[in-house]
matplotlib code that plots the C-alpha trace (Angstrom):
import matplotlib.pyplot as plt

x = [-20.2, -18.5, -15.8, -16.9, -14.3, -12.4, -13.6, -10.5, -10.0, -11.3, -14.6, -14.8, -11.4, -10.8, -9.4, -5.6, -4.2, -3.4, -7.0, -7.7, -5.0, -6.1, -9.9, -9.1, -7.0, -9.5, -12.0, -9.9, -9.8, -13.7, -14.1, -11.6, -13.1, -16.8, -15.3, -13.8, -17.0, -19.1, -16.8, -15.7, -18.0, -17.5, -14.1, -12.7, -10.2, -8.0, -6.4, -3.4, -6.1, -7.4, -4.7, -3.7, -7.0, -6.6, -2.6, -1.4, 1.0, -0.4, 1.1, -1.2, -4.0, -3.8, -3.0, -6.6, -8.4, -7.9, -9.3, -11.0, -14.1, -13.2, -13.1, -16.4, -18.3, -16.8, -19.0, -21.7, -22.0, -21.2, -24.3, -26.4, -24.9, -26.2, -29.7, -30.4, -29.1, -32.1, -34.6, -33.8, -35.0, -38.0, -41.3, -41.3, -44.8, -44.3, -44.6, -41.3, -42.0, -43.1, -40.1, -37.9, -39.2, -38.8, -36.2]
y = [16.7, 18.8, 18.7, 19.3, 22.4, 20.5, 21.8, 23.7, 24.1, 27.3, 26.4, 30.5, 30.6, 30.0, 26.8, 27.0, 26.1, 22.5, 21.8, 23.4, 21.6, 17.9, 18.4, 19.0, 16.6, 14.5, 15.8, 14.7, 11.1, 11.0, 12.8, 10.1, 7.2, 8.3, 8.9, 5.3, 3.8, 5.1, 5.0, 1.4, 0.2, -1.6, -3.8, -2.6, -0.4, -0.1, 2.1, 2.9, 3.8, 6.3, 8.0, 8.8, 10.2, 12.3, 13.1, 12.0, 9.0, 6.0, 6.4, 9.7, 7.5, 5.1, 8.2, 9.0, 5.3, 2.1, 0.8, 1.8, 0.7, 3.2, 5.7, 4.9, 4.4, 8.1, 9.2, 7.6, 9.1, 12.2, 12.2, 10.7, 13.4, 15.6, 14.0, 14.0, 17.8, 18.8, 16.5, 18.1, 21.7, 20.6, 20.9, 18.4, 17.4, 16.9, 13.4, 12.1, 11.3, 14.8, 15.9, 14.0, 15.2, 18.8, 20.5]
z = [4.9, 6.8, 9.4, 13.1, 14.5, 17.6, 20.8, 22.6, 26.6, 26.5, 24.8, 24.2, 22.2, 18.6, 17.4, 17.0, 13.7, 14.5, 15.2, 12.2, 10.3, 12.3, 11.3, 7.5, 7.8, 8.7, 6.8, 3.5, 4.6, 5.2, 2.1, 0.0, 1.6, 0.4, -3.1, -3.1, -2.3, -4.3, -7.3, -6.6, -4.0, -0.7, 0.2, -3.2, -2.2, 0.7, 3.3, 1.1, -1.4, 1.0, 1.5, -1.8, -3.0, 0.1, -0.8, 2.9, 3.7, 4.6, 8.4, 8.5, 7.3, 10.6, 12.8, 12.2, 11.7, 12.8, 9.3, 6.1, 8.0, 10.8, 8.0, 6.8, 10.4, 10.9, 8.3, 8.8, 12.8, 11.5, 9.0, 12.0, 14.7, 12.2, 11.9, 15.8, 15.9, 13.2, 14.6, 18.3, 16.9, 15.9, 18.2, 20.6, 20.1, 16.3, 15.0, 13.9, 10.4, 10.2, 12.0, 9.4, 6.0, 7.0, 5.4]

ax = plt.figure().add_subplot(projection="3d")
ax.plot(x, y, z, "-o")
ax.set_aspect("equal")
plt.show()
């Protein structure tokens, strides 16, 4: 998955490094927290687990998520954002089901 780039007050300026630096940031907690599920499945690891597979403090961690489930939700809306975005370039008048097995 990738990281979405933070929007900035000027939507036609660049993001500034700390944006950068908070979405990667980010980006290595998601990326941790699928890691840790899929190696050890669900409610076997923990937010302190998190945060060392994503070599942050556990303080960072919570700066970014409530929970390890706040982690995971974050991935999962970030897949389905991503869904809607690909269904919404496809023909209006196309069937869903067609619209979802397109590539």
């Amino acid at each position: 998955m990738s990281a979405a780039i933070p929007i900035t007050a000027d939507p036609g300026a660049p993001p500034s490094r700390r944006e950068l630096n908070k979405a990667a940031t980010r980006q290595a907690i998601t990326d941790a927290a699928l890691g840790l599920l899929r190696a050890n499945g669900p409610g076997n690891f923990t937010a302190e687990d998190i945060a060392e597979a994503a070599g942050i403090s556990r303080r960072t961690f919570f700066n970014y998520f409530s929970s390890t489930d706040a982690a995971l939700a974050a991935i999962t809306h970030a897949f389905l954002d991503n869904a809607i975005q690909q269904l919404r370039l496809r023909p209006a008048d196309e069937p869903v089901l067609d619209s979802a097995r397109r590539p």
